[in-house]
Kinemage of the C-alpha trace (Angstrom):
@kinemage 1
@onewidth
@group {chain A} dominant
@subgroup {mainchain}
@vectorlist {calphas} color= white
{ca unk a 1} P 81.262 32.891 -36.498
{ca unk a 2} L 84.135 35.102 -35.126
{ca unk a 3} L 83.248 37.789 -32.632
{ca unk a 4} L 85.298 41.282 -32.193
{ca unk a 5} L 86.867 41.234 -29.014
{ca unk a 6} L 89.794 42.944 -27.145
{ca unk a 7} L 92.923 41.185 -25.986
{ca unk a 8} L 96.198 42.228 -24.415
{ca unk a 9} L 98.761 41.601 -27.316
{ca unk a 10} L 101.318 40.392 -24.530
{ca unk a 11} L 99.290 37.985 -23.183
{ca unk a 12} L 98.307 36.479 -26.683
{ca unk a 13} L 101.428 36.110 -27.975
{ca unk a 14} L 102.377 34.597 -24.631
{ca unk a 15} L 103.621 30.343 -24.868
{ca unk a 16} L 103.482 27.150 -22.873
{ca unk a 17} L 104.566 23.438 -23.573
{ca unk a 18} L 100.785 23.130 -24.978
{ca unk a 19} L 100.294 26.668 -26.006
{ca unk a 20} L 100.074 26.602 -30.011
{ca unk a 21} L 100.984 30.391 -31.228
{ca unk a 22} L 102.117 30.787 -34.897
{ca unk a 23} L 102.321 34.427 -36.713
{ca unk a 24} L 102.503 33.789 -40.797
{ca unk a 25} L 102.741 36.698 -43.150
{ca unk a 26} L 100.034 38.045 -44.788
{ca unk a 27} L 101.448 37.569 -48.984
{ca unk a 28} L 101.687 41.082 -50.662
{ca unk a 29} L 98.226 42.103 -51.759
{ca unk a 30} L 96.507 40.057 -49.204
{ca unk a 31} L 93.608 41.638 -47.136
{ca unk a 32} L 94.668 40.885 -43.675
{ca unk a 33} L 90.803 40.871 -42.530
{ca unk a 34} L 90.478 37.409 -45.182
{ca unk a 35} L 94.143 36.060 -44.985
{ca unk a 36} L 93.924 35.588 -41.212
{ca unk a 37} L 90.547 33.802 -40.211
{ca unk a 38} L 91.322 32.189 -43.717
{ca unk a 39} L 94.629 30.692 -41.922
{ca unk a 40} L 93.187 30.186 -38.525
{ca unk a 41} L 90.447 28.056 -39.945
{ca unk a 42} L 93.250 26.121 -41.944
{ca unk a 43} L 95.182 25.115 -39.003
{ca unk a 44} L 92.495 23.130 -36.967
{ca unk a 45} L 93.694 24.156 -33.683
{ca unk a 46} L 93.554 28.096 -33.899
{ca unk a 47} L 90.620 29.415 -31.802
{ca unk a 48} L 91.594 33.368 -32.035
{ca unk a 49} L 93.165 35.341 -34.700
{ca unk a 50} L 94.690 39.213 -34.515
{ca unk a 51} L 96.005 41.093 -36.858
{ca unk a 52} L 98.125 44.208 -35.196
{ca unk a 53} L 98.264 46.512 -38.328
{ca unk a 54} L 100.392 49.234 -35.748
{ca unk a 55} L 103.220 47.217 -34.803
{ca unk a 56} L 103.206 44.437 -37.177
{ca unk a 57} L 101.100 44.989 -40.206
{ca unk a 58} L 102.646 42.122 -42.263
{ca unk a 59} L 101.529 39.174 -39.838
{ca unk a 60} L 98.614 37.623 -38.373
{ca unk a 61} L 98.764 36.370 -34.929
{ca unk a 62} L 96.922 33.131 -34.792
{ca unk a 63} L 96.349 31.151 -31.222
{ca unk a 64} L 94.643 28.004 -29.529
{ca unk a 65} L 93.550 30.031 -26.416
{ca unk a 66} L 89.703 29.935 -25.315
{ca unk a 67} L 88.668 33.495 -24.797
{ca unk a 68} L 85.113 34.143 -24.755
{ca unk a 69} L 83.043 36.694 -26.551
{ca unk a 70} L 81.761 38.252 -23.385
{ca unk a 71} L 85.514 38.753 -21.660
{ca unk a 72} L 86.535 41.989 -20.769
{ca unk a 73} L 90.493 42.915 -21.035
{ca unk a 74} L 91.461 45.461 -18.414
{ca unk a 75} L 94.749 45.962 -19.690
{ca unk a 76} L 93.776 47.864 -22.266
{ca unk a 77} L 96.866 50.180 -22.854
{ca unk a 78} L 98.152 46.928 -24.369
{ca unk a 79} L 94.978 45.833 -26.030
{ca unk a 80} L 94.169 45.107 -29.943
{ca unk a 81} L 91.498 43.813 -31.669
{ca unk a 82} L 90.830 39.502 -32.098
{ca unk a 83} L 88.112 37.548 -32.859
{ca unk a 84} L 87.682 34.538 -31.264
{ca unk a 85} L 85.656 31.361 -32.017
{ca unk a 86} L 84.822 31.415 -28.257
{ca unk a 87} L 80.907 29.840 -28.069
{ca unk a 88} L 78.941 33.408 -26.912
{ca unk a 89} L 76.511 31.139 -24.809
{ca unk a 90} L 78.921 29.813 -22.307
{ca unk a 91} L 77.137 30.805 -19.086
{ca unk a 92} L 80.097 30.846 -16.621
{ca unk a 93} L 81.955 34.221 -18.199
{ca unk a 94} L 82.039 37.123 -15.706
{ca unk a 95} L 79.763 35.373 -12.920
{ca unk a 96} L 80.175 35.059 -9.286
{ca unk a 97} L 82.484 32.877 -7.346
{ca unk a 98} L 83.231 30.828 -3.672
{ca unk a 99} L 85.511 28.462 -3.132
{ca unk a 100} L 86.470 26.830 0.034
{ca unk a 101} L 89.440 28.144 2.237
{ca unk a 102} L 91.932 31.397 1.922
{ca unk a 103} L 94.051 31.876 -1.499
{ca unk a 104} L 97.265 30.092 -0.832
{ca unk a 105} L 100.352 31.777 -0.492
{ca unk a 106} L 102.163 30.133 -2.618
{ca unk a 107} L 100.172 30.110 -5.396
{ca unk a 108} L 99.565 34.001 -5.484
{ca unk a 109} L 97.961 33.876 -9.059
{ca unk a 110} L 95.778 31.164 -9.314
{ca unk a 111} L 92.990 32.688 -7.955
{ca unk a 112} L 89.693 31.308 -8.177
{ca unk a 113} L 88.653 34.530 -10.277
{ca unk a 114} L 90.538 33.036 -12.887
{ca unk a 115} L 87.434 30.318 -13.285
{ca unk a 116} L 85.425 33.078 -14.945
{ca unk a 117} L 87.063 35.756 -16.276
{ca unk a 118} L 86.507 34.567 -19.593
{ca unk a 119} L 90.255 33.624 -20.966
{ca unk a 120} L 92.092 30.851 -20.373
{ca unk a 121} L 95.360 31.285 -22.289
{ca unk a 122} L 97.539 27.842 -21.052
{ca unk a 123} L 99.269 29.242 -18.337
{ca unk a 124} L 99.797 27.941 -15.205
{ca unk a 125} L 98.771 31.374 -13.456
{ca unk a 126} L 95.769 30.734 -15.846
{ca unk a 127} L 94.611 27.848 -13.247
{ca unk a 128} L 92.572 27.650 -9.715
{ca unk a 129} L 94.086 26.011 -7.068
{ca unk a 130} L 92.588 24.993 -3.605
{ca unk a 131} L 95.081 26.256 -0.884
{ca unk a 132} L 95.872 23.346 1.004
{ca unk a 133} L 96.102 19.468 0.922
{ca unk a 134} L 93.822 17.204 3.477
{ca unk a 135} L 90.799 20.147 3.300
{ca unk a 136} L 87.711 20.768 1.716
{ca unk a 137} L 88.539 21.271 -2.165
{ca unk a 138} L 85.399 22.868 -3.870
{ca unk a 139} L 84.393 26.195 -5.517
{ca unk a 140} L 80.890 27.588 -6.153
{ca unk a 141} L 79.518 29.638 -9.400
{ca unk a 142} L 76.422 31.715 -8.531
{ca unk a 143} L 74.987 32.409 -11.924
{ca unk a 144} L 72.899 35.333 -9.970
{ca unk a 145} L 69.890 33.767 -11.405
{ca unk a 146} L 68.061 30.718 -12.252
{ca unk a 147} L 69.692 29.221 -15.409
{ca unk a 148} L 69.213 26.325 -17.859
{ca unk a 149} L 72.272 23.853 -18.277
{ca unk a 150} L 72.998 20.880 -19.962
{ca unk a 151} L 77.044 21.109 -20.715
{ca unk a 152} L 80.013 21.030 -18.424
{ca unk a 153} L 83.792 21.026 -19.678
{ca unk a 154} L 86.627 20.857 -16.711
{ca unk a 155} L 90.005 21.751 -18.297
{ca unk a 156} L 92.248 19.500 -16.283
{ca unk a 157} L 95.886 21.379 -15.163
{ca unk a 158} L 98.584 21.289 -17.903
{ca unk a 159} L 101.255 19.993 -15.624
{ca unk a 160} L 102.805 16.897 -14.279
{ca unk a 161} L 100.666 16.590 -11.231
{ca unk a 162} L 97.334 16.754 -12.888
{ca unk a 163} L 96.692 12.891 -11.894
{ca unk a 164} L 96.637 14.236 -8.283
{ca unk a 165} L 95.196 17.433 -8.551
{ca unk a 166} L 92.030 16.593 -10.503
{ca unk a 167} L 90.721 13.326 -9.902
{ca unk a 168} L 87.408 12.315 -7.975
{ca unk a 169} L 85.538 14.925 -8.920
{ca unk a 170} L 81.723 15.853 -8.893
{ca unk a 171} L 79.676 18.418 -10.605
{ca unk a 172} L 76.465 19.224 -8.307
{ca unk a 173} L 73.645 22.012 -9.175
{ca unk a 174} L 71.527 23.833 -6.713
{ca unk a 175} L 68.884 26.701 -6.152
{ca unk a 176} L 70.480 28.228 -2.228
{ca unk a 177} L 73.980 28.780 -1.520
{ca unk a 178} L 76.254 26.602 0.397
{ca unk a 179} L 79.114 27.355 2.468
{ca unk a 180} L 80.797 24.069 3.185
{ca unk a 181} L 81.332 20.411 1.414
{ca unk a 182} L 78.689 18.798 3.735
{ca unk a 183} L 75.928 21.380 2.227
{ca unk a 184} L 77.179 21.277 -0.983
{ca unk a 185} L 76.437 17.172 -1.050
{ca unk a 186} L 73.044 18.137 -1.020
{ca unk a 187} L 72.730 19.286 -4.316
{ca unk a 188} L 71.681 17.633 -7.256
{ca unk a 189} L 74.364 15.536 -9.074
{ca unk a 190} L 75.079 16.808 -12.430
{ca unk a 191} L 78.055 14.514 -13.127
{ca unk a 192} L 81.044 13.127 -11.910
{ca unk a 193} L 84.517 12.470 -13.276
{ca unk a 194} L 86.611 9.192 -11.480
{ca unk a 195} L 90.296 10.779 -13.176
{ca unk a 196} L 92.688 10.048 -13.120
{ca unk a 197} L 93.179 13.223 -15.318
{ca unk a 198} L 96.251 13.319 -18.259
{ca unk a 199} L 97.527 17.019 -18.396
{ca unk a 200} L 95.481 19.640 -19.940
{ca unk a 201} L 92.611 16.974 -20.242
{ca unk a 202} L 88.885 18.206 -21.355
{ca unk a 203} L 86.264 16.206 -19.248
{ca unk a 204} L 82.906 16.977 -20.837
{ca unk a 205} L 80.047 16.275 -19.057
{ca unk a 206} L 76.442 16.493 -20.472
{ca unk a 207} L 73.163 15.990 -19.367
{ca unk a 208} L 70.384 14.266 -20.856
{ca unk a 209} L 67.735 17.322 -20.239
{ca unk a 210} L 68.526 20.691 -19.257
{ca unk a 211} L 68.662 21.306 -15.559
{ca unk a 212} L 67.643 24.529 -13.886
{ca unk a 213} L 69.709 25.851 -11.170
{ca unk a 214} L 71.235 29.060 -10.095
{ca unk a 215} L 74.567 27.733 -8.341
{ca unk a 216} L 77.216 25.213 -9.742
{ca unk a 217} L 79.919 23.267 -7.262
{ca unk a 218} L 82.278 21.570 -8.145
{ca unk a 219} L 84.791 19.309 -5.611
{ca unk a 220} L 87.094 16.734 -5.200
{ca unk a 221} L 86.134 14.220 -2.988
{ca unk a 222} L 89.080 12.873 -1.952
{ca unk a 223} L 91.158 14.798 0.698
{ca unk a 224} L 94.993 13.859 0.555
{ca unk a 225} L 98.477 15.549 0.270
{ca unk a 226} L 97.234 17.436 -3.301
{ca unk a 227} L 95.533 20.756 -3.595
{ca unk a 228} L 92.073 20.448 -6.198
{ca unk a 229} L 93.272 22.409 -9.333
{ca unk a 230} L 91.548 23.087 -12.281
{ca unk a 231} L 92.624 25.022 -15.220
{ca unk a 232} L 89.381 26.088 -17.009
{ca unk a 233} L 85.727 25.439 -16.822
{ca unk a 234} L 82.592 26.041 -19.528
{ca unk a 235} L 79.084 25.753 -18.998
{ca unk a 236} L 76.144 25.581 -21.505
């Protein structure tokens, strides 16, 4: 089922070494409103389809990025309408957020925000990133209340370092906050992932039951010369 949803045309239409982005034209007579899903569906891949009858009126704008029903563009002087095959159940779309440490300086835009804001559009400024290397690498979701879950998917980085970056990693579930890696060891263990990641991997991680919590971690256990990255997460 597609959903109605507003996107920033620039950063649609933006590309990435595994960024798929194709605009066909919509045949004379065509209803753009049929042509386009039509086509998305066709390709396989396509997860989001525009058409931009303003500025373009004889293509459809067809893309693999993961944007979710309940995201919220804020750029909306650039915005047009989508609809995206994003699942409206995910549970970690405009949610709360921790992680351990101060944003790192040189990695100005990969801000733990970017976990839950509900788009994830293959960029690398798409991505969380720790802020430094032999230090506690987690980040906490408070879902701001008690939740049932039974699906995890960790979108591994899309670059060469990935193997290093997201590797070693568990997925723990709790009902109080935690403020460091010692407390956060004391939560449940929803699943683990041993890596080493390939780049832009999906780890999916499912449970056998549902499992009630209120607060997600997530953390890399090892602590060595790599920051923990990840580009995307989903829970269900």
């Amino acid at each position: 089922m597609w959903r109605e949803i507003l996107v920033s045309h620039s950063r649609i239409t933006m590309t990435s070494d595994i960024k798929q982005l194709e605009n066909p034209t919509i045949p004379a007579g065509a209803i753009a409103n049929f042509y386009c899903p039509s086509s998305c569906l066709r390709m396989g891949w396509c997860k989001i389809w525009c058409s931009h009858p303003s500025t373009n009126p004889t293509h459809c704008i067809l893309a693999n990025s993961i944007v979710m029903p309940k995201y919220i563009e804020l750029n909306t002087a650039d915005a047009i309408t989508c609809y995206t095959a994003g699942e409206v159940q995910d549970l970690a779309t405009n949610v709360l957020i921790a992680a351990a440490g101060a944003q790192a300086p040189w990695f100005p835009n990969k801000r733990k925000e970017n976990l839950v804001d509900g788009i994830y559009n293959y960029q690398e400024d798409d991505h969380f990133s720790t802020a430094t290397a032999f230090a506690e690498n987690w980040f906490l979701i408070d879902f701001t209340e008690n939740v049932m879950i039974s699906q995890v998917l960790l979108f591994a980085p899309n670059n060469q370092f990935a193997d290093k970056l997201f590797y070693d990693l568990e997925v723990r579930v709790g009902n109080v906050t935690v403020t460091s890696k010692a407390e956060l060891a004391a939560y449940d263990l929803f699943g683990a992932f041993p890596g080493q990641a390939y780049p832009g991997q999906v780890v999916d991680l499912k449970s056998a039951e549902s499992v009630s919590c209120r607060f997600l971690g997530v953390q890399k256990m090892t602590q060595d010369w790599f920051e923990f990255e990840v580009a995307h997460i989903e829970v269900y």
